[in-house]
C-alpha positions as YAML, in Angstrom:
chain: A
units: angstrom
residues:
- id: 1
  name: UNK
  ca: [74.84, 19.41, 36.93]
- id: 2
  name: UNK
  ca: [73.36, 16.20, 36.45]
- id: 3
  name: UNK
  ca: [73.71, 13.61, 33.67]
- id: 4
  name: UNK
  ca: [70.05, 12.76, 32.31]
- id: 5
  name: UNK
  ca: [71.01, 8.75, 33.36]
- id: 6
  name: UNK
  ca: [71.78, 9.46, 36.51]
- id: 7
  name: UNK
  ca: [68.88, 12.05, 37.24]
- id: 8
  name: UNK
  ca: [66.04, 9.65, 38.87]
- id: 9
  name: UNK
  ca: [68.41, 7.64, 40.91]
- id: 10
  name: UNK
  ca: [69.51, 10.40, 43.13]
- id: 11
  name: UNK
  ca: [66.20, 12.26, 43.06]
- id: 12
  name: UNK
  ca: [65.09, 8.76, 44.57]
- id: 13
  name: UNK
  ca: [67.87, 8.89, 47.16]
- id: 14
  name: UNK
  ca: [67.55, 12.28, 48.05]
- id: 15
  name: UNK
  ca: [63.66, 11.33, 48.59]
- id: 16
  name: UNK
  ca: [64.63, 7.77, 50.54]
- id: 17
  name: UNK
  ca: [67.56, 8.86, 52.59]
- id: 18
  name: UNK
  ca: [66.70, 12.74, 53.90]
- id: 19
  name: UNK
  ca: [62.80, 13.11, 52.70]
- id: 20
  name: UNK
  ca: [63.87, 16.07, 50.49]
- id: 21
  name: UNK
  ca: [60.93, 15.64, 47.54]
- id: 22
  name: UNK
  ca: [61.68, 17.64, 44.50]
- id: 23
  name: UNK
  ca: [58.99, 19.29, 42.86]
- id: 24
  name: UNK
  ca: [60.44, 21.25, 39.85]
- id: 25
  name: UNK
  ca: [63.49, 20.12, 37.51]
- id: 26
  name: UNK
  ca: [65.11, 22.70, 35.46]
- id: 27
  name: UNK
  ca: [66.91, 21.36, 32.06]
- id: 28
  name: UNK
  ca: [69.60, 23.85, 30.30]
- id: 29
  name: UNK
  ca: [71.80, 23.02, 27.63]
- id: 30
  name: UNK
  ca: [74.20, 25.94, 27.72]
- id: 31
  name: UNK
  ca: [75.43, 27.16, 31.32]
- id: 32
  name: UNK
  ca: [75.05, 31.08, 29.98]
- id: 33
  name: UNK
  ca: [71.46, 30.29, 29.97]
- id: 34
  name: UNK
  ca: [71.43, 30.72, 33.18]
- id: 35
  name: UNK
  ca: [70.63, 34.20, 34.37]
- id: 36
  name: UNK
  ca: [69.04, 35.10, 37.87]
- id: 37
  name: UNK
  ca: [66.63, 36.69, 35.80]
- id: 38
  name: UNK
  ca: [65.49, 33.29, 33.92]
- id: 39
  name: UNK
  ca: [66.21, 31.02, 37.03]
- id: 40
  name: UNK
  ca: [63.66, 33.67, 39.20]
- id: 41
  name: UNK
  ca: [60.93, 33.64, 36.71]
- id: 42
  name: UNK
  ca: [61.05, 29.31, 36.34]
- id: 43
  name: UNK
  ca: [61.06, 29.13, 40.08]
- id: 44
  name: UNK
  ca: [58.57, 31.97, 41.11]
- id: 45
  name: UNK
  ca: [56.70, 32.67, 37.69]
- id: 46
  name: UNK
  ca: [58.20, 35.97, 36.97]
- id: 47
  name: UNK
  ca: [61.28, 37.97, 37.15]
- id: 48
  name: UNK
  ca: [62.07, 40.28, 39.93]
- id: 49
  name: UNK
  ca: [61.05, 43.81, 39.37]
- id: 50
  name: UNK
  ca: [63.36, 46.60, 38.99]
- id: 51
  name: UNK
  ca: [61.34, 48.67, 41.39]
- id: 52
  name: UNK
  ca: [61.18, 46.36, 44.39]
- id: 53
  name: UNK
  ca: [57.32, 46.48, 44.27]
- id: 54
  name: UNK
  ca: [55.33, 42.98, 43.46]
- id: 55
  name: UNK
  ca: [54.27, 42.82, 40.17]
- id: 56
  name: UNK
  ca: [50.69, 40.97, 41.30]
- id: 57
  name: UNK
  ca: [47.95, 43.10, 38.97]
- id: 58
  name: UNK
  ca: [46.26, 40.88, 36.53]
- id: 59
  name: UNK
  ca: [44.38, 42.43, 33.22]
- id: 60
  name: UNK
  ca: [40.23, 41.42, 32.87]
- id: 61
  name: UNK
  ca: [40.07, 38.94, 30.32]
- id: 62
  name: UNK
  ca: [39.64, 39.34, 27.08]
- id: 63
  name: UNK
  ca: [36.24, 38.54, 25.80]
- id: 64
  name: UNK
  ca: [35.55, 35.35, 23.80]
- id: 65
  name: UNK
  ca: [34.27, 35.80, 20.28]
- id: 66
  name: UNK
  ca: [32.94, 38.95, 18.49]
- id: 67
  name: UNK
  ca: [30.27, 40.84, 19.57]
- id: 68
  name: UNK
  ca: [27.05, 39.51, 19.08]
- id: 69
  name: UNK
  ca: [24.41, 42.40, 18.07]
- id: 70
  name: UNK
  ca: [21.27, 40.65, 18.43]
- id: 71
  name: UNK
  ca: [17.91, 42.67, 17.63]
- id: 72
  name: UNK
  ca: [14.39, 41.77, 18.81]
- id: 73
  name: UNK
  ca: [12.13, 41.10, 15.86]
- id: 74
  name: UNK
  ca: [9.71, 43.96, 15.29]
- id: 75
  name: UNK
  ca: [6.67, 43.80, 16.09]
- id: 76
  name: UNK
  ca: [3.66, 44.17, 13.59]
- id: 77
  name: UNK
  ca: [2.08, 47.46, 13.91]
- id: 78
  name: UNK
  ca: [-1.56, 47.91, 13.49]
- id: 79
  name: UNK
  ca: [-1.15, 49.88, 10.33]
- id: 80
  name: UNK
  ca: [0.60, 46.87, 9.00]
- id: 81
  name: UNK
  ca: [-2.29, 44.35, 9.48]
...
């Protein structure tokens, strides 16, 4: 755990003295926050599955808008003229 003063300092000396370059920070304020379940899903966008199998399947999107019901003007019939 890491004081918020401190924080940039050593990330710079980690960087400077073994080339270690950090590319995600994780803030808490309560140590019971964190669960293997929440530290899994911040690290590797989402939580382990309970069946061992990769959770990869994505939904279609969703459409944008309503439907648009657009008719074609009708056209004048020869009776009409």
């Amino acid at each position: 755990m890491l004081h918020a003063s401190s924080k940039s300092s050593m990330l710079e000396g980690l960087q400077q003295a073994f080339g270690v370059v950090v590319e995600k920070s994780i803030e808490i304020n309560e140590p019971a926050d964190l669960t293997e379940a929440w530290l899994s899903a911040e690290v590797y966008g989402q939580a382990p599955s309970a069946s061992g199998a990769s959770a990869t399947l994505t939904a279609k999107a969703a459409p944008r808008g309503g439907r648009r019901l657009i008719r074609k003007p009708k056209e004048p019939s020869a009776a009409e003229e």
